[in-house]
N, CA, C and O of each residue as an XYZ file, in Angstrom:
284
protein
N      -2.497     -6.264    -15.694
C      -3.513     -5.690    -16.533
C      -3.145     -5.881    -18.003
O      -3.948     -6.221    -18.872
N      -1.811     -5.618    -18.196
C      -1.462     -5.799    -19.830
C      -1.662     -7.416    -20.008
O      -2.497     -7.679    -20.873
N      -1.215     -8.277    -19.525
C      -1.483     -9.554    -19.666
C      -2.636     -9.910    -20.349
O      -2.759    -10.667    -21.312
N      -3.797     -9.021    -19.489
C      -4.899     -9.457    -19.483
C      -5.604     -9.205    -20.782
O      -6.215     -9.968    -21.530
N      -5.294     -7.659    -20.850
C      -5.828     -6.975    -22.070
C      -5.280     -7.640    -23.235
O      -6.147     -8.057    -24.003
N      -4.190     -7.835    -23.546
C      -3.334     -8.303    -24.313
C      -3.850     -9.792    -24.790
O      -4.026    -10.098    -25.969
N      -4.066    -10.681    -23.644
C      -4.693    -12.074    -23.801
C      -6.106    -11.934    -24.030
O      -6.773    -12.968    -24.078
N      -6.736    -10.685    -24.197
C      -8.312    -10.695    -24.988
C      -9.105    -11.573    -23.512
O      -9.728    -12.633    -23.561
N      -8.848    -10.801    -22.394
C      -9.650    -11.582    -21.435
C     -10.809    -10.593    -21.478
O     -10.763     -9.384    -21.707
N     -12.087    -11.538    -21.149
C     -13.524    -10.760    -21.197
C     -13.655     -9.308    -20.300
O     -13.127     -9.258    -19.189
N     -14.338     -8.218    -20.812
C     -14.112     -7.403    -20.316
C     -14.579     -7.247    -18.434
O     -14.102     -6.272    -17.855
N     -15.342     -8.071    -17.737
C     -15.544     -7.959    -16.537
C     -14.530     -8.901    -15.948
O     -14.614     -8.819    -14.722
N     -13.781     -9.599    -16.246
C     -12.413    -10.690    -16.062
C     -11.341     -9.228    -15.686
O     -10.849     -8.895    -14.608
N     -11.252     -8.624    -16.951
C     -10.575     -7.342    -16.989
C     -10.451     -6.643    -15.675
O      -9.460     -6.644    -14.945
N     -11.817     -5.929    -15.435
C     -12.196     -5.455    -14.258
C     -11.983     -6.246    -13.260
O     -11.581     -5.585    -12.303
N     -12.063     -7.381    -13.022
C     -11.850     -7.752    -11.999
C     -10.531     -7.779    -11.341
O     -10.373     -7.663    -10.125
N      -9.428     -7.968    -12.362
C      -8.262     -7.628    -12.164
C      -7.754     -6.718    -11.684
O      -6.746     -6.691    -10.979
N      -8.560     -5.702    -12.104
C      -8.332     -4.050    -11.715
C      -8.708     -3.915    -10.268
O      -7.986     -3.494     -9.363
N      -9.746     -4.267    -10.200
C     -10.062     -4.258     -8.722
C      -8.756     -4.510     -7.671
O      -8.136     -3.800     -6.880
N      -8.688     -5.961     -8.120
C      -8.062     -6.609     -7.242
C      -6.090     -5.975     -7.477
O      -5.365     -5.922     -6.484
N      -5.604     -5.614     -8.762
C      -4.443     -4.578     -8.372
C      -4.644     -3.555     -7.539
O      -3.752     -3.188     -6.774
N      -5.604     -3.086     -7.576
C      -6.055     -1.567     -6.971
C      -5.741     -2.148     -5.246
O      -5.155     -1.553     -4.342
N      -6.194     -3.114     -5.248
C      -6.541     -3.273     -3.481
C      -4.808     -3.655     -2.867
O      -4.326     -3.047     -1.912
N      -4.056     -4.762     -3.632
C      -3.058     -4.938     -3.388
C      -2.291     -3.957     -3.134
O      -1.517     -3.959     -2.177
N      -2.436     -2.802     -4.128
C      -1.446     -1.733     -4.175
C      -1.646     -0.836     -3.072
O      -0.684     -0.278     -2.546
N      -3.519     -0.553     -2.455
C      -3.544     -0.233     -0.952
C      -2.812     -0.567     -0.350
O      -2.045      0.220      0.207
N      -2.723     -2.055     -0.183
C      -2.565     -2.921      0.872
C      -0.952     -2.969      1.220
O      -0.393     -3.180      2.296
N      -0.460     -2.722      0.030
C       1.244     -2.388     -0.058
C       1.306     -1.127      0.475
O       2.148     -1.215      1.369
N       0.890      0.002      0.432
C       1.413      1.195      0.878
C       0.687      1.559      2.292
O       1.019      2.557      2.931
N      -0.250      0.732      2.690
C      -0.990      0.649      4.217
C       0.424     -0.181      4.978
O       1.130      0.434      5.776
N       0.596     -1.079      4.747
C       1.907     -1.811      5.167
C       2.790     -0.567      5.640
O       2.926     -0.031      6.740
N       3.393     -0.292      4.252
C       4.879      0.193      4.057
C       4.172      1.686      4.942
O       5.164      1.782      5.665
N       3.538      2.516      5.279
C       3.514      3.931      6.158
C       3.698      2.740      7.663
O       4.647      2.850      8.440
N       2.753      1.814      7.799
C       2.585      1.404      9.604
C       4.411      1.045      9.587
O       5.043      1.589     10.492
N       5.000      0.393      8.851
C       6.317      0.343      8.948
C       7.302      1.470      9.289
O       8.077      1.474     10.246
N       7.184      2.230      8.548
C       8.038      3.418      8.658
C       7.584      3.984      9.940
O       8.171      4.983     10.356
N       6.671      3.505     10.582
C       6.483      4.464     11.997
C       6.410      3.283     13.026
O       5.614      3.404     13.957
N       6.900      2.557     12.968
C       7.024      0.893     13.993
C       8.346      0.587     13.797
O       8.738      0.131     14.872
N       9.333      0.591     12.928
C      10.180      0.087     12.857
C      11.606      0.849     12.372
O      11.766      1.372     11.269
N      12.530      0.792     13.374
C      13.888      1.228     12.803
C      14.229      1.472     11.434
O      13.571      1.138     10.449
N      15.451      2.160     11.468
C      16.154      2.142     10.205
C      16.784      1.113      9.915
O      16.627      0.530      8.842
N      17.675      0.696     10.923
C      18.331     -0.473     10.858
C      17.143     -1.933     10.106
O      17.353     -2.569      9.072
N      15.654     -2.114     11.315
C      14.988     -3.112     10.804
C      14.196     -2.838      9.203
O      13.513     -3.632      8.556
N      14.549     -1.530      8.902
C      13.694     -1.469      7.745
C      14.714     -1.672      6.552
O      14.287     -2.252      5.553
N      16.244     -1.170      6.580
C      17.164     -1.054      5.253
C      16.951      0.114      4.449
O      17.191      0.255      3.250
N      16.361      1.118      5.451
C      15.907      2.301      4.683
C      16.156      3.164      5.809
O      16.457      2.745      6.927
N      15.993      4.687      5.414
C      15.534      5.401      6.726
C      13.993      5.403      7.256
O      12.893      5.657      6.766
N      14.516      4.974      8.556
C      12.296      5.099      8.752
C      12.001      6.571      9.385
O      12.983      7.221      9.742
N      11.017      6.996      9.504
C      10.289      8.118      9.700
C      10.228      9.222      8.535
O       9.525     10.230      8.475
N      11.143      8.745      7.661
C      10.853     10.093      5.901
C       9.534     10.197      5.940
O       9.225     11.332      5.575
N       8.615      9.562      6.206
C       7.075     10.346      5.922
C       6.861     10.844      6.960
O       7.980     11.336      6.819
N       6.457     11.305      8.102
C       6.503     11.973      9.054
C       7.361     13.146      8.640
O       6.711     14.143      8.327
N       8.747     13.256      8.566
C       9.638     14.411      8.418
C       9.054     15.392      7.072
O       8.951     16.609      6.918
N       8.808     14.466      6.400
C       8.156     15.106      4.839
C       6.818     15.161      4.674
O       6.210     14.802      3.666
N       6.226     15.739      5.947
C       4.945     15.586      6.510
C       3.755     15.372      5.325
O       2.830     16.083      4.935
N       4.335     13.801      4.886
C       3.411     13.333      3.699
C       2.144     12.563      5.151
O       2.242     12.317      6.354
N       0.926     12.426      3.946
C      -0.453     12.231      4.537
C      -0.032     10.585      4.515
O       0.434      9.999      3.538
N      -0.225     10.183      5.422
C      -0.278      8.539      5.503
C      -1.688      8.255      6.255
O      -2.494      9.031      6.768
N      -1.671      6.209      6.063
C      -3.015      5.865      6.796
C      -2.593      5.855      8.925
O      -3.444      5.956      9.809
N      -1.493      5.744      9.068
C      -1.048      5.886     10.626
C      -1.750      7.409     10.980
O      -2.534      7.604     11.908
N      -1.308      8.356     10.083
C      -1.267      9.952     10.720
C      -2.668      9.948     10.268
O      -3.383     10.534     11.080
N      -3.313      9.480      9.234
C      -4.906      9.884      9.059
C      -6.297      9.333      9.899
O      -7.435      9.793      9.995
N      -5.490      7.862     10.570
C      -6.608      7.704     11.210
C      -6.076      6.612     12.203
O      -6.674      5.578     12.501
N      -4.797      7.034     12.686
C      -4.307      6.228     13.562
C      -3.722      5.165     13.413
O      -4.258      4.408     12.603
N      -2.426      4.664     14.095
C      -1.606      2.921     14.414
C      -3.144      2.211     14.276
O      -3.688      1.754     13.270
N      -3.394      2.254     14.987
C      -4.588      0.877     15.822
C      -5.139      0.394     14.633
O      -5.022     -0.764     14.231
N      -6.038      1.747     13.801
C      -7.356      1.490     12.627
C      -6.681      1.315     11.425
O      -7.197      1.254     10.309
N      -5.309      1.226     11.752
C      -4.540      1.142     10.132
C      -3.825     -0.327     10.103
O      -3.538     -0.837      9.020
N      -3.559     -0.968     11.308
C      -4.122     -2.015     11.239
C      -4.464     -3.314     10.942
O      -5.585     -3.443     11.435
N      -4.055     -4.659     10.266
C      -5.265     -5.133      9.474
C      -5.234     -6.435     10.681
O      -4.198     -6.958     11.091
N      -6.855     -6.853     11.188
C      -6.303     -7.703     11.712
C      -6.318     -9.296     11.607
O      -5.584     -9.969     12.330
């Protein structure tokens, strides 16, 4: 986004950018919850299940493995 703003890109260029960080950054933390509940500690390099234990809201616990998904 600073790039963008910074390089005087047109303001719907702008937006479009935004969009498209916005979705990536879903798309990163839709990942990273189905992980933490599919995969070891060992396969992750982390502890897996901290969201579950820290009964944070994820897309697995909000609307299921299956619909969370992508296919």
């Amino acid at each position: 986004m600073a790039g963008a703003i910074l390089g005087r890109a047109a303001d719907g260029d702008v937006e479009k950018l935004r969009k498209f960080a916005r979705c990536v950054g879903l798309l990163f933390q839709v990942v990273d919850d189905i992980l933490d509940v599919t995969k070891s500690s060992q396969q992750l390099g982390k502890t897996a299940g901290k969201d579950l234990v820290a009964h944070k809201v994820t897309y697995p616990k909000l609307i299921g493995i299956d619909k969370s998904l992508i296919p």
